[in-house]
C-alpha positions as CSV (number, residue, x, y, z in Angstrom):
1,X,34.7,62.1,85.1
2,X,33.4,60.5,88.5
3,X,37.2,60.1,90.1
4,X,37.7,64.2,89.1
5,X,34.7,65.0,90.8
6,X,35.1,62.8,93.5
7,X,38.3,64.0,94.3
8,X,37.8,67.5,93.9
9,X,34.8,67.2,96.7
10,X,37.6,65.3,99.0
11,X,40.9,67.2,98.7
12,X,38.2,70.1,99.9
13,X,38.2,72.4,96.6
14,X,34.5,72.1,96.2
15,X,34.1,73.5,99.8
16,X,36.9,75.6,99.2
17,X,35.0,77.6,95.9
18,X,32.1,78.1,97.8
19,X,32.9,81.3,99.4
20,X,34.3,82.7,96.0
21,X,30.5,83.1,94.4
22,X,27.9,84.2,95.2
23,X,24.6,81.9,96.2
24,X,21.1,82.1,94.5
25,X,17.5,81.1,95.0
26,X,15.1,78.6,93.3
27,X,16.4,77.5,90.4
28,X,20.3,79.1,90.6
29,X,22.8,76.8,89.1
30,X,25.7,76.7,91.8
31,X,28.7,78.3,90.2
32,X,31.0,76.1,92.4
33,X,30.0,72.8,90.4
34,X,29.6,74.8,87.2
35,X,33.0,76.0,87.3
36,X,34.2,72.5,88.7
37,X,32.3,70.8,85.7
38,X,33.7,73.3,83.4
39,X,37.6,71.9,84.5
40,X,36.7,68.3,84.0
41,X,34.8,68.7,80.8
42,X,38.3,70.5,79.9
43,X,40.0,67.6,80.9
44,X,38.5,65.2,79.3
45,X,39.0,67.1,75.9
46,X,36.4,69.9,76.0
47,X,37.5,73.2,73.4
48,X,34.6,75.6,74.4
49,X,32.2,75.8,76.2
50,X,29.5,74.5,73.5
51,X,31.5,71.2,73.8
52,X,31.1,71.4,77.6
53,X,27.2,71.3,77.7
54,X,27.7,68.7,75.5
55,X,29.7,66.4,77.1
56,X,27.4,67.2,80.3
57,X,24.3,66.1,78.4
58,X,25.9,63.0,77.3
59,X,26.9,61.9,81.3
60,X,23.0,63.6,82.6
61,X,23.0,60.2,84.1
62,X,26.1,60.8,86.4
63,X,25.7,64.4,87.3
64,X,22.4,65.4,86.9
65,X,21.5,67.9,84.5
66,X,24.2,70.2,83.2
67,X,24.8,73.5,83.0
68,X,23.7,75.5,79.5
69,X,26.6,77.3,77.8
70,X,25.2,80.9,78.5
71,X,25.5,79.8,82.4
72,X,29.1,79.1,81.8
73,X,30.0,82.1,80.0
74,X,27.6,84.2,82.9
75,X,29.9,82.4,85.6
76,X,33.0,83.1,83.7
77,X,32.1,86.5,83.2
78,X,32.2,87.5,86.9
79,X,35.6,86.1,87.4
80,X,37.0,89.7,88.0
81,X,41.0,90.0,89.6
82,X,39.7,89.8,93.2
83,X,37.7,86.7,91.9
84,X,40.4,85.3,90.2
85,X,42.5,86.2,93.5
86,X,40.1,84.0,96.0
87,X,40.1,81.1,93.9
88,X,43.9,81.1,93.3
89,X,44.4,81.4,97.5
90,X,42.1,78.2,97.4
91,X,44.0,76.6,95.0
92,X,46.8,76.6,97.3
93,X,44.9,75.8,100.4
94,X,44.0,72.5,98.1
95,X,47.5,72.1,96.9
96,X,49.0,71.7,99.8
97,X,46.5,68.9,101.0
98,X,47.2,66.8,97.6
99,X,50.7,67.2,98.2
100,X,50.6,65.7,102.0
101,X,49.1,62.7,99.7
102,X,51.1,62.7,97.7
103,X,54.0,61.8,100.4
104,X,52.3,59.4,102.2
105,X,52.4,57.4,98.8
106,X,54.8,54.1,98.8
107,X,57.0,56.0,96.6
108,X,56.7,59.5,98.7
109,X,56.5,62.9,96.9
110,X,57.9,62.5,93.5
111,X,61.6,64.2,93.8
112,X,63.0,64.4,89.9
113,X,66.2,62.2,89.5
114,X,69.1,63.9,87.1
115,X,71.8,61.5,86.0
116,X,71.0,59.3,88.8
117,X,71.3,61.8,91.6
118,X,67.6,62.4,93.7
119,X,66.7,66.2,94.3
120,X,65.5,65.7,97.4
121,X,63.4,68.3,99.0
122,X,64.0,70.3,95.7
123,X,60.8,71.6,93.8
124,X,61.5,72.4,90.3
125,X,59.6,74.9,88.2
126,X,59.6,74.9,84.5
127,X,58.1,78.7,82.9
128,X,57.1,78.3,79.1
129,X,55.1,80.3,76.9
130,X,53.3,78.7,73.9
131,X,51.2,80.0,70.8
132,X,47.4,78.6,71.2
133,X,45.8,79.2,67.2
134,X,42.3,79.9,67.1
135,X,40.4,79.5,64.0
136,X,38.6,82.6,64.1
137,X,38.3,86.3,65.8
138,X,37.9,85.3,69.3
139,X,38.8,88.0,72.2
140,X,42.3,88.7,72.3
141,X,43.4,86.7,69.2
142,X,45.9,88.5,67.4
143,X,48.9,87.6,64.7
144,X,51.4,85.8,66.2
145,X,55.3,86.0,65.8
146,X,55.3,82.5,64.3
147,X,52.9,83.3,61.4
148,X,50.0,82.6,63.0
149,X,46.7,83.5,64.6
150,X,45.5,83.2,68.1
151,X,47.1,83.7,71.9
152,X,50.4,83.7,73.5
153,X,50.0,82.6,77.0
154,X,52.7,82.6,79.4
155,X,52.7,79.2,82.3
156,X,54.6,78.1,85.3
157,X,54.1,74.1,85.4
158,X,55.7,71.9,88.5
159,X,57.6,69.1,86.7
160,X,57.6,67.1,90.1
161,X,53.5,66.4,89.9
162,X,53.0,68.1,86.5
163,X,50.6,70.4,87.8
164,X,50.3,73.5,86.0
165,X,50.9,76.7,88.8
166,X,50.1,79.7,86.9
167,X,49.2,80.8,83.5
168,X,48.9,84.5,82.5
169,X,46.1,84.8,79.2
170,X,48.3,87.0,76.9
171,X,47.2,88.3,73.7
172,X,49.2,86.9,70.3
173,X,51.5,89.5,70.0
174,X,52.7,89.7,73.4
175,X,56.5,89.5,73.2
176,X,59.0,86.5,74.6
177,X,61.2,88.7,76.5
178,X,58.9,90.2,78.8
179,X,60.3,91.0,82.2
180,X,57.2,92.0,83.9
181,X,55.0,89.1,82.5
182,X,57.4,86.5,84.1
183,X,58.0,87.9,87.1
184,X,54.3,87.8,87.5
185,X,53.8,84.4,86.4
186,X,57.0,83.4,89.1
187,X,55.2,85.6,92.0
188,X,51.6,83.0,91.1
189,X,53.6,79.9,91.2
190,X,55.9,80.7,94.4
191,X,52.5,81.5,95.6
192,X,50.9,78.0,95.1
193,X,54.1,76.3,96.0
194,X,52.9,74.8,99.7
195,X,55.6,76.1,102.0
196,X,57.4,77.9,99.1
197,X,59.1,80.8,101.9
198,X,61.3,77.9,103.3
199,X,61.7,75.5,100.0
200,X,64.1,74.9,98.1
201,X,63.5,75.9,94.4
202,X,64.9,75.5,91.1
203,X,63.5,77.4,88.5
204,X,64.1,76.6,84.5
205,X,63.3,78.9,81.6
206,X,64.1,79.2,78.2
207,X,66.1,82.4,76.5
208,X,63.2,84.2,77.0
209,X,63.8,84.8,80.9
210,X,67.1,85.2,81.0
211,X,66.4,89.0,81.6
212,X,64.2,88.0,84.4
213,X,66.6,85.8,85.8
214,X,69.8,87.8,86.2
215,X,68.2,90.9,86.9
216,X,65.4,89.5,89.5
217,X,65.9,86.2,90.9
218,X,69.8,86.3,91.6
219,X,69.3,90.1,93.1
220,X,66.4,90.4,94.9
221,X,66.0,88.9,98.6
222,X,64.7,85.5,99.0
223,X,63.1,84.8,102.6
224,X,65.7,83.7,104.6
225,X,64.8,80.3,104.5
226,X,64.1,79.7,100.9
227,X,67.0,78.8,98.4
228,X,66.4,79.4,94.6
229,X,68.6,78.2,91.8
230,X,67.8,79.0,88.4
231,X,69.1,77.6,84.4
232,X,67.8,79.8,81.5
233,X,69.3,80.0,77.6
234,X,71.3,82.9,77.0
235,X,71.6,84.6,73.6
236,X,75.0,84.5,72.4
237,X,77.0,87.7,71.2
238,X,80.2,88.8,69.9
239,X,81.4,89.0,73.5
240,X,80.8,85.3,74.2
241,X,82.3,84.2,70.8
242,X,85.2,85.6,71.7
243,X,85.4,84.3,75.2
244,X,84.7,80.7,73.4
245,X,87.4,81.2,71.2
246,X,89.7,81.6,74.0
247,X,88.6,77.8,75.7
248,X,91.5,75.6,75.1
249,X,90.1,72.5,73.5
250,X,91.0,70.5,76.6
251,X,88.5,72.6,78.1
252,X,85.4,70.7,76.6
253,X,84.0,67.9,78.2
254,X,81.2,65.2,76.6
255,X,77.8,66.5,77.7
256,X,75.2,63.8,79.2
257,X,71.5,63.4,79.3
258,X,69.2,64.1,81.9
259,X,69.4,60.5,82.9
260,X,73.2,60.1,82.7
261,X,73.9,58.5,79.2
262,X,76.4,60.4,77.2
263,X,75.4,62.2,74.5
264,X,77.6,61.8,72.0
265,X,78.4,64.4,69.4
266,X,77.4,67.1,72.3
267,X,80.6,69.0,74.1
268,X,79.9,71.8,77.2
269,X,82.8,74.0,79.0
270,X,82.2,76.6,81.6
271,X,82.8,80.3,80.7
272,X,82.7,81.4,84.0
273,X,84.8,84.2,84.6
274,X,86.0,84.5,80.7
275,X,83.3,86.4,79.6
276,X,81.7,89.0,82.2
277,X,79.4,92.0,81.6
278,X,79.4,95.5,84.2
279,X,76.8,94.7,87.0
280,X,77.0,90.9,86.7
281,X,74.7,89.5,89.3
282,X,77.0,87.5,92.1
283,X,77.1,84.0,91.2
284,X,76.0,84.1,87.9
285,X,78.2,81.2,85.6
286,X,77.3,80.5,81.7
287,X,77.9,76.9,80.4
288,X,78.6,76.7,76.9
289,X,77.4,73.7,74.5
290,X,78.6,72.9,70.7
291,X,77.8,70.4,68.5
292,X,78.2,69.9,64.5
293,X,75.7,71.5,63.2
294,X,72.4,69.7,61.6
295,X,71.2,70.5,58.0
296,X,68.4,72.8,60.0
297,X,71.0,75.2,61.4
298,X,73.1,76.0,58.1
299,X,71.1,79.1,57.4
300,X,71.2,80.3,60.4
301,X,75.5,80.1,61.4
302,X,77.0,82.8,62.8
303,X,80.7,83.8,61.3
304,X,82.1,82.3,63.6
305,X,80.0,79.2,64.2
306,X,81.2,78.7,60.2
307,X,84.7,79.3,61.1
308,X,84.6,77.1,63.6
309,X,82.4,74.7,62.6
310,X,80.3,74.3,65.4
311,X,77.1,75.1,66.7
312,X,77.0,76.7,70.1
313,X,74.2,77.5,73.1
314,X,74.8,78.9,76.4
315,X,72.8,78.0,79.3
316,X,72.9,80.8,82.4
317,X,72.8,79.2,86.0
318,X,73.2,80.2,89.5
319,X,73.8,76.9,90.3
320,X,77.5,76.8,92.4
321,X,76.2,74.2,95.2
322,X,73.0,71.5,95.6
323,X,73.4,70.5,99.4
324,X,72.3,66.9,99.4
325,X,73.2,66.1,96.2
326,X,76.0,63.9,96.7
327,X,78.6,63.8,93.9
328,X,77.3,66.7,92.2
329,X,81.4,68.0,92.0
330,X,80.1,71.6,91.9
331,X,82.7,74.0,93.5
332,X,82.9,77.8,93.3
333,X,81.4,78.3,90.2
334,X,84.3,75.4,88.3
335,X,82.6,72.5,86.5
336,X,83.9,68.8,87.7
337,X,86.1,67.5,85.1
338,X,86.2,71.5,83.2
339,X,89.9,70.4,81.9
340,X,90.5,66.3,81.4
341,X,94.2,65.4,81.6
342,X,96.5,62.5,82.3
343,X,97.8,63.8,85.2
344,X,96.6,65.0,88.2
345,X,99.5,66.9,88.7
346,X,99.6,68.8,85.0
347,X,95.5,69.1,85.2
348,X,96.1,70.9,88.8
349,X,99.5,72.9,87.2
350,X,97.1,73.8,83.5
351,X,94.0,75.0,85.2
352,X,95.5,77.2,87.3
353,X,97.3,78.7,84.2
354,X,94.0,78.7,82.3
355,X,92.2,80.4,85.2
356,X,95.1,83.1,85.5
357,X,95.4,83.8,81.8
358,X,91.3,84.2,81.6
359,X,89.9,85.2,84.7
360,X,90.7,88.3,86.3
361,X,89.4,87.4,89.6
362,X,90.8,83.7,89.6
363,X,87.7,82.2,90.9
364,X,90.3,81.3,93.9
365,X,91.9,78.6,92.1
């Protein structure tokens, strides 16, 4: 509890929260250390804010005395948009001071490593929502899609530091695929991303934002300095069966963890250019993965997942280049190794007969 406070008086937040509240006589509790105390109690395993005075009472010693419940629900009660607006613009005035530690550190900022290549200088942004249950009728708690009862909330999380950016408080029936909801949550994270106009970012999502992704991120107009890449799941249709079922089986290369192992049992091939919809965004590619299916996914098998016997998932990327990511064999929108043969000669002579026969445009190949 003492290194949270401590640090949150010397990266400058404290100072930074003062101007967001507003300052009272004799006896006013500060709402700057209430709301700070509020986060570490949180922290350190706090579920309400009952639990909060609590935990106070029990470290009076450290801190002084604590807060009472009603003067945390009082401060959280006047945290209105424009509120919750100033202290967001001093989160990131923070941010960016942790982060200038955090590259002086023997180690430097913490770059994520995939399958032994460093992505340097690349932040990486992973959006999620979750289901929160709440065991009784609090505000906003509604039936959820899983069954359940409670909130929905929607977060952007930085999987370099593990910091979480931005999370919108959504009722339990909010829906998955909601456009607007992650484009807002995106606009909060970019926004507490320190020098985010001229980084370069690479944004994951699940299924859920695949509308946001191919109809917002590829399109719209980046600042000219800032370079976004994106991966999101894609729901498969009839369209994309079929374009699987025209992959030659040479096509389909072993998949590999995040850390470069081989995963056996797991095959991907590109389907870039053999199934397309009207007003594709430019550069969009779909990777395809199959694997047996478990005893979990019997019930749910498409016709043609039985046919074939396969389970399959489509991941949709912008991805075409990584500058400074040596080795990463990515080249106008063709995975390295798409079609494996003996020959150099015959694997030059069959992927340009594969790319004829199933790509209109040829991909330039």
């Amino acid at each position: 509890m003492v290194l949270l406070r401590r640090l949150a008086d010397r990266s400058g937040l404290t100072q930074a929260l003062a101007g967001v509240f507003p300052q009272g006589g004799v006896g006013w509790r500060d709402r700057v250390v209430v709301l700070v105390h509020l986060a570490i109690s949180i922290a350190l395993g706090a579920r309400s804010v009952l639990e909060a005075e609590h935990l106070a009472l029990h470290q009076v010693r450290l801190t002084g005395p604590g807060a009472s419940d009603s003067t945390v629900h009082r401060t959280l009660e006047t945290l209105d948009a424009e509120r919750l607006a100033a202290i967001a613009r001093a989160r990131a005035k923070v941010r960016q001071v942790v982060w200038s530690w955090l590259s002086l550190r023997p180690g430097g900022f913490p770059w994520l490593t995939i399958t032994g290549k460093r992505l340097h200088k690349w932040v990486v942004v992973d959006m999620d929502a979750t289901i929160i249950t709440a065991a009784s009728k609090k505000q906003g708690a509604t039936a959820t899609w899983k069954r359940t009862f409670g909130f929905h909330p929607l977060a952007a999380w930085c999987a370099n530091t593990g910091e979480c950016l931005a999370m919108l408080l959504r009722p339990g029936n909010a829906g998955s695929n909601t456009v607007t909801d992650h484009i807002s949550v995106l606009a909060d994270a970019l926004a507490q991303i320190p020098g985010s106009s001229s980084a370069k970012l690479l944004v994951r999502v699940d299924g859920a934002g695949a509308p946001t992704a191919c109809t917002n991120t590829s399109s719209s107009s980046p600042p000219r300095r800032r370079t976004v890449r994106f991966t999101t799941g894609w729901t498969i249709t009839a369209l994309d069966e079929q374009a699987i079922a025209r992959l030659p089986e040479a096509a389909w290369e072993t998949s590999l963890n995040q850390d470069g192992s081989v995963q056996e049992g797991y095959f991907v091939a590109e389907l870039s250019g053999v199934s397309e919809r009207e007003g594709w965004s430019k550069g969009l590619r779909l990777i395809v993965r199959r694997v047996k299916p478990s005893r979990r996914h019997l019930a749910n098998l498409t016709d043609f997942e039985k046919k074939t016997g396969f389970k399959y998932s489509i991941v949709a990327t912008n991805i075409s280049r990584m500058t400074r990511i040596a080795g990463s064999h990515q080249r106008n929108g063709w995975m390295r190794s798409t079609v494996t043969m003996p020959s150099s000669r015959t694997r030059s002579a069959r992927t340009r007969r594969w790319a004829c026969t199933t790509c209109p445009r040829n991909h330039g190949l």
